[in-house]
Structures are given as C-alpha cells and as structure tokens.
DRENPA-17074 format. One record per residue: x, y, z negated of N, C-alpha, C, O, CB in turn; residue number from 1. Coordinates in steps of 0.02 Angstrom, whole numbers. Glycine has a CB too. Example, Ala and Ser with C-alpha at 12.3 -4.5 7.8 and 13.67 -1.06 7.14 Angstrom:
BEGIN
{{660; -284; -390}; {615; -225; -390}; {660; -165; -390}; {712; -166; -423}; {565; -224; -452}; 1}
{{642; -112; -354}; {684; -53; -357}; {645; 2; -394}; {670; 57; -402}; {704; -30; -286}; 2}
end
This chain:
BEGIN
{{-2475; 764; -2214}; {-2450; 738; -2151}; {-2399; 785; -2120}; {-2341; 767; -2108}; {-2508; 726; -2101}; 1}
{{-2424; 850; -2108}; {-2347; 894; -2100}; {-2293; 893; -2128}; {-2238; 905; -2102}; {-2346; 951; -2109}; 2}
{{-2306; 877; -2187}; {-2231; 878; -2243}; {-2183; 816; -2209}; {-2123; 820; -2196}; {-2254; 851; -2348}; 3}
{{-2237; 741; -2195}; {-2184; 689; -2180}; {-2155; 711; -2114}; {-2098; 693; -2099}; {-2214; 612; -2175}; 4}
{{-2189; 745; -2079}; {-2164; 751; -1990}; {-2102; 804; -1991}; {-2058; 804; -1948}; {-2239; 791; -1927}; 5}
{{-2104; 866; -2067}; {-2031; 919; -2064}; {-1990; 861; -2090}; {-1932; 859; -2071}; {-2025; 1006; -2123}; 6}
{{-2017; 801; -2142}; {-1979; 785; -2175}; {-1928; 735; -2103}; {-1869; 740; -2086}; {-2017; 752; -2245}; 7}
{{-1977; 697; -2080}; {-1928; 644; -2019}; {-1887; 702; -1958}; {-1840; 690; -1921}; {-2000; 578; -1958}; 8}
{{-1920; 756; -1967}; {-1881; 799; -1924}; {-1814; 815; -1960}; {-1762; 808; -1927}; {-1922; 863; -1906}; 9}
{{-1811; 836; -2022}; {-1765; 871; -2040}; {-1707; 806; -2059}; {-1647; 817; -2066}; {-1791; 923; -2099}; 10}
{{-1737; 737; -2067}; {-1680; 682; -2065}; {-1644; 687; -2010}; {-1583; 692; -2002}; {-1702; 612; -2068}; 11}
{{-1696; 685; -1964}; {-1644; 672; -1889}; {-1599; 733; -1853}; {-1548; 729; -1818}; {-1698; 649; -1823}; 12}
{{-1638; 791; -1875}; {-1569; 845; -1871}; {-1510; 810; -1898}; {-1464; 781; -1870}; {-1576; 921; -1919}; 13}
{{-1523; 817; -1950}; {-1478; 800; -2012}; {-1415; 755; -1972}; {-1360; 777; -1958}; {-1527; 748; -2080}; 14}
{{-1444; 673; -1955}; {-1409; 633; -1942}; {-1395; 669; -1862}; {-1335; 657; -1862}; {-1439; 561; -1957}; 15}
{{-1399; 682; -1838}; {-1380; 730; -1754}; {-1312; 754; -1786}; {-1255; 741; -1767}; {-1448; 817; -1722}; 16}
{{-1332; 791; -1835}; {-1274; 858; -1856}; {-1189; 797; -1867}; {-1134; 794; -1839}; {-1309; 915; -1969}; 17}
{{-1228; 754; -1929}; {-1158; 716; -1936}; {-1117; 659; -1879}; {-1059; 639; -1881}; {-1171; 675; -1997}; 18}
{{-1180; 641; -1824}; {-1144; 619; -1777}; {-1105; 675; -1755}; {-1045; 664; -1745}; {-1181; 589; -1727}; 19}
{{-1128; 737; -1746}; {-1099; 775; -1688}; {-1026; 773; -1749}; {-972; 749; -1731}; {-1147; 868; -1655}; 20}
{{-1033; 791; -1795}; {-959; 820; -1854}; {-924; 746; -1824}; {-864; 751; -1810}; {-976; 827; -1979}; 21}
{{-946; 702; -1817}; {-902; 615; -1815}; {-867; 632; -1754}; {-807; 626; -1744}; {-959; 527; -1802}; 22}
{{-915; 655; -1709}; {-890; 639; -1628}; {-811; 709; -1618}; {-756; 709; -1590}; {-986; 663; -1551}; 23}
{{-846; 754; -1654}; {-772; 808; -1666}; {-736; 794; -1686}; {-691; 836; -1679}; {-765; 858; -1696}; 24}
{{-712; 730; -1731}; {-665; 738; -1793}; {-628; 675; -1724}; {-568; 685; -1713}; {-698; 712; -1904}; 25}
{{-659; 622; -1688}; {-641; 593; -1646}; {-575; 609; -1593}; {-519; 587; -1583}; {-692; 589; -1626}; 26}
{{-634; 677; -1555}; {-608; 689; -1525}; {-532; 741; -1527}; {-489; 749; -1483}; {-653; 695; -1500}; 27}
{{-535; 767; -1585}; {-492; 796; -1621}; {-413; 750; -1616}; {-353; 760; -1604}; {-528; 803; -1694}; 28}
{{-456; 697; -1633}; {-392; 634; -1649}; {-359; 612; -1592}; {-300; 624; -1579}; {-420; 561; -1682}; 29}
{{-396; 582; -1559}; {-382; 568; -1462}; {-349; 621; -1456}; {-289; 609; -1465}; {-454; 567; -1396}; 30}
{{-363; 703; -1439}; {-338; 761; -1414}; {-247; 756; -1463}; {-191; 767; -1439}; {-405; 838; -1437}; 31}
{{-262; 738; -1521}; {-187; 742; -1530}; {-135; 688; -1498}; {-79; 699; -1477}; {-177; 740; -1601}; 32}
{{-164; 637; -1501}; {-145; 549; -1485}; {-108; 592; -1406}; {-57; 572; -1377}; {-243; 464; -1471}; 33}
{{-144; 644; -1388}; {-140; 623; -1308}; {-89; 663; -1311}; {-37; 641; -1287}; {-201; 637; -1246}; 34}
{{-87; 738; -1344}; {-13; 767; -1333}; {20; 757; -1340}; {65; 788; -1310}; {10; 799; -1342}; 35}
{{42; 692; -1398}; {92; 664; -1437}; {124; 614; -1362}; {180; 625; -1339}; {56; 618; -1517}; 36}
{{77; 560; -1333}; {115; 553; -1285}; {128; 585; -1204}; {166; 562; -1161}; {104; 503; -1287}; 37}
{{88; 640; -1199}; {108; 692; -1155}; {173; 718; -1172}; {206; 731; -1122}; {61; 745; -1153}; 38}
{{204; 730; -1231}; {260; 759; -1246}; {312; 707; -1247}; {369; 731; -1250}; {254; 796; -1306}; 39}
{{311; 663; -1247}; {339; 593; -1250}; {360; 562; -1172}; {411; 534; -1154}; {280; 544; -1288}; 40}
{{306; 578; -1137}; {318; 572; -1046}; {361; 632; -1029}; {412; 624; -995}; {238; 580; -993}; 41}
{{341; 695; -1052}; {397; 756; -1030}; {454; 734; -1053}; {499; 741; -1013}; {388; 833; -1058}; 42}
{{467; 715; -1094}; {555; 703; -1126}; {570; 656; -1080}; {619; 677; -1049}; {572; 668; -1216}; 43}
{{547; 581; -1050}; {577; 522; -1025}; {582; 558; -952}; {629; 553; -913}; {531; 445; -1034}; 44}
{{525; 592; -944}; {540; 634; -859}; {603; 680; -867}; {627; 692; -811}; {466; 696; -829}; 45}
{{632; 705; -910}; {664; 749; -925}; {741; 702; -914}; {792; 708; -880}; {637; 781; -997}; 46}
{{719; 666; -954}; {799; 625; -961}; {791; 602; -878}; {818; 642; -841}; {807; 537; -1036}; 47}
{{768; 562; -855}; {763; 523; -791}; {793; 585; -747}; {847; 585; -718}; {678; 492; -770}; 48}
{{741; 645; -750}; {785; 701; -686}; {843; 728; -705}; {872; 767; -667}; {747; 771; -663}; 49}
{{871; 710; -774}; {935; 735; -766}; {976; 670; -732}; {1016; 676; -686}; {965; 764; -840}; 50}
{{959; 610; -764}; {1000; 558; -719}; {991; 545; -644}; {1042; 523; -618}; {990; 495; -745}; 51}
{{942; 554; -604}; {954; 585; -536}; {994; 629; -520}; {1043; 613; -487}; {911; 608; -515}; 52}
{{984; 690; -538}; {1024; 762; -512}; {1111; 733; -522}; {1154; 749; -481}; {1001; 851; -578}; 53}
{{1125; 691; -579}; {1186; 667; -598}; {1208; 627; -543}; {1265; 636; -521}; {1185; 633; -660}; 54}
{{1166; 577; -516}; {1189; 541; -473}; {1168; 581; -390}; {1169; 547; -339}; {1160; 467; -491}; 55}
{{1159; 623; -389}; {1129; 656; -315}; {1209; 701; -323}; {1237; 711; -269}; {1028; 718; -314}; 56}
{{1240; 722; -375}; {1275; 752; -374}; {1368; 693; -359}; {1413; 708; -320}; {1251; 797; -439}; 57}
{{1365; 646; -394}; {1402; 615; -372}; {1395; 576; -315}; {1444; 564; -280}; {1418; 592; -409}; 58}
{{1349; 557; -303}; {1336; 541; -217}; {1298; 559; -164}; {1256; 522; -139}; {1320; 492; -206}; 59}
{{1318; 648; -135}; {1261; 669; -97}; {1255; 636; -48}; {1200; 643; -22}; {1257; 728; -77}; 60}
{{1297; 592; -17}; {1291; 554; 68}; {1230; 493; 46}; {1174; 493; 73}; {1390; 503; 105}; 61}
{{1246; 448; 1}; {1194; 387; 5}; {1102; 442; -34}; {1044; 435; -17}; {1239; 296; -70}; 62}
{{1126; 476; -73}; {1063; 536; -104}; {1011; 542; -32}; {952; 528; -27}; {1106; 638; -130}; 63}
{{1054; 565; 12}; {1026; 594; 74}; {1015; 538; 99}; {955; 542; 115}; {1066; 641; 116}; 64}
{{1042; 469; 119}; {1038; 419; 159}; {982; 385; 117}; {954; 344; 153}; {1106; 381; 175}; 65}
{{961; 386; 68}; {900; 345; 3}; {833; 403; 43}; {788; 384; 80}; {927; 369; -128}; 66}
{{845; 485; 18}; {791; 522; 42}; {763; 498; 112}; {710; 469; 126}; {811; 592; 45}; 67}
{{809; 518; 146}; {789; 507; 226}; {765; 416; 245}; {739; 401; 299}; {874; 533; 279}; 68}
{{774; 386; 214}; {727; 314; 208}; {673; 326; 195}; {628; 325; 236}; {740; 264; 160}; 69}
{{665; 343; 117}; {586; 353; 84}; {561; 403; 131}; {504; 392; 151}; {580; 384; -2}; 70}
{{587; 449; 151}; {538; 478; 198}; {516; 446; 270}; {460; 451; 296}; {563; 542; 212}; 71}
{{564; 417; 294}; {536; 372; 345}; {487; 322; 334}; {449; 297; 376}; {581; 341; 370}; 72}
{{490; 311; 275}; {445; 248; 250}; {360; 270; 237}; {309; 237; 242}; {481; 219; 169}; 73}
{{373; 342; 217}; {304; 366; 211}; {278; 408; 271}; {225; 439; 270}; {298; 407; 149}; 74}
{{319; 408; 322}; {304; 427; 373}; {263; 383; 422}; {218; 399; 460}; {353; 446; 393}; 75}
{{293; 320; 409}; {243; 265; 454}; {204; 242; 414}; {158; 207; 434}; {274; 202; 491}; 76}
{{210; 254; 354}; {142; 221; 322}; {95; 253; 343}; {54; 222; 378}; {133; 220; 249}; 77}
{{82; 336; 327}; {55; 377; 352}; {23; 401; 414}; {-23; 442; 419}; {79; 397; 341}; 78}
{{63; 359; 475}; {44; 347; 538}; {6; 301; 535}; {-52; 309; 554}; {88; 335; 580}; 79}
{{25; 251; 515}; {-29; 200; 509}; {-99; 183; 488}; {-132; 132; 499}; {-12; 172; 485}; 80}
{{-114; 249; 450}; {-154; 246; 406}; {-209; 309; 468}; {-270; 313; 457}; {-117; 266; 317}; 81}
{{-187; 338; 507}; {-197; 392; 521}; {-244; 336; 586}; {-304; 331; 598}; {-128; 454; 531}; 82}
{{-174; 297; 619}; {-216; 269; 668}; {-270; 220; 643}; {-310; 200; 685}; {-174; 237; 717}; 83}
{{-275; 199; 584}; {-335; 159; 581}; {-389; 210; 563}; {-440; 197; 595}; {-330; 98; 528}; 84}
{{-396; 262; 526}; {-421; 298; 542}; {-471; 321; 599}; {-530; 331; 588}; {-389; 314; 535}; 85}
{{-441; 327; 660}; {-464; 346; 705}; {-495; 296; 748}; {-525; 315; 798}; {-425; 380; 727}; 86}
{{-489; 214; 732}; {-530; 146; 737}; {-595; 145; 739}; {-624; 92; 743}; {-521; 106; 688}; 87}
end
C-alpha cells in the first residue's frame, strides 16, 4: 500500500513539473509576442512625434492655437468632473 501512495505521489509531481515546464515555455512565448509589438508601438510613436514636431515647426501659431484648445477642453472637463464630485 505505501508503494501505490509514493507511486500516485510521484505521478502527480511528475505531471505538476510538466505543467509548470508548459506554463514557462508559454509564457516565454507571450513575453516575446509582447516585445515584438512593444517595439513596433515605439517605432509608429516615433514616426508620429517626428510628424508633429514637423508640423509644430511649420505652424507654431495654429500648434499653439490647437494646444491652448485641448487644454481648455480638459480644463472644463475636469471642472466638471470635480463639481460632481462634490454632489
């Protein structure tokens, strides 16, 4: 009777061990998947802020007149949000 109880013990290590080797080799895979398109978002952010700075540079008056909107815009959102808040 001991022998079958090391024996069902030592299966289920066993199968523990190769889930755990499965769940590494997984996550291994995902972890690359993800830098591949992490490095893929840095390049399109990359290109995009150079085409801003390009156009902030040929048009600082509307650049500044676009900023100073979006910031007004998140300024009352922000108020707004503040006074319900306090509701």
């Amino acid at each position: 009777m001991a022998k079958k109880k090391k024996s069902s013990k030592a299966k289920t290590v066993k199968k523990v061990d190769t889930a755990k080797q499965k769940a590494a080799a997984e996550a291994k895979k995902y972890k690359e998947k993800a830098r591949a398109e992490l490095k893929k978002a840095k390049q399109k952010f990359a290109a995009q802020e150079k085409k801003v700075n390009q156009y902030i540079s040929k048009n600082p008056k509307k650049a500044v007149a676009i900023a100073a909107g979006v910031g007004a815009a998140l300024g009352a959102v922000a108020a707004a949000v503040a006074r319900r808040k306090k509701k």
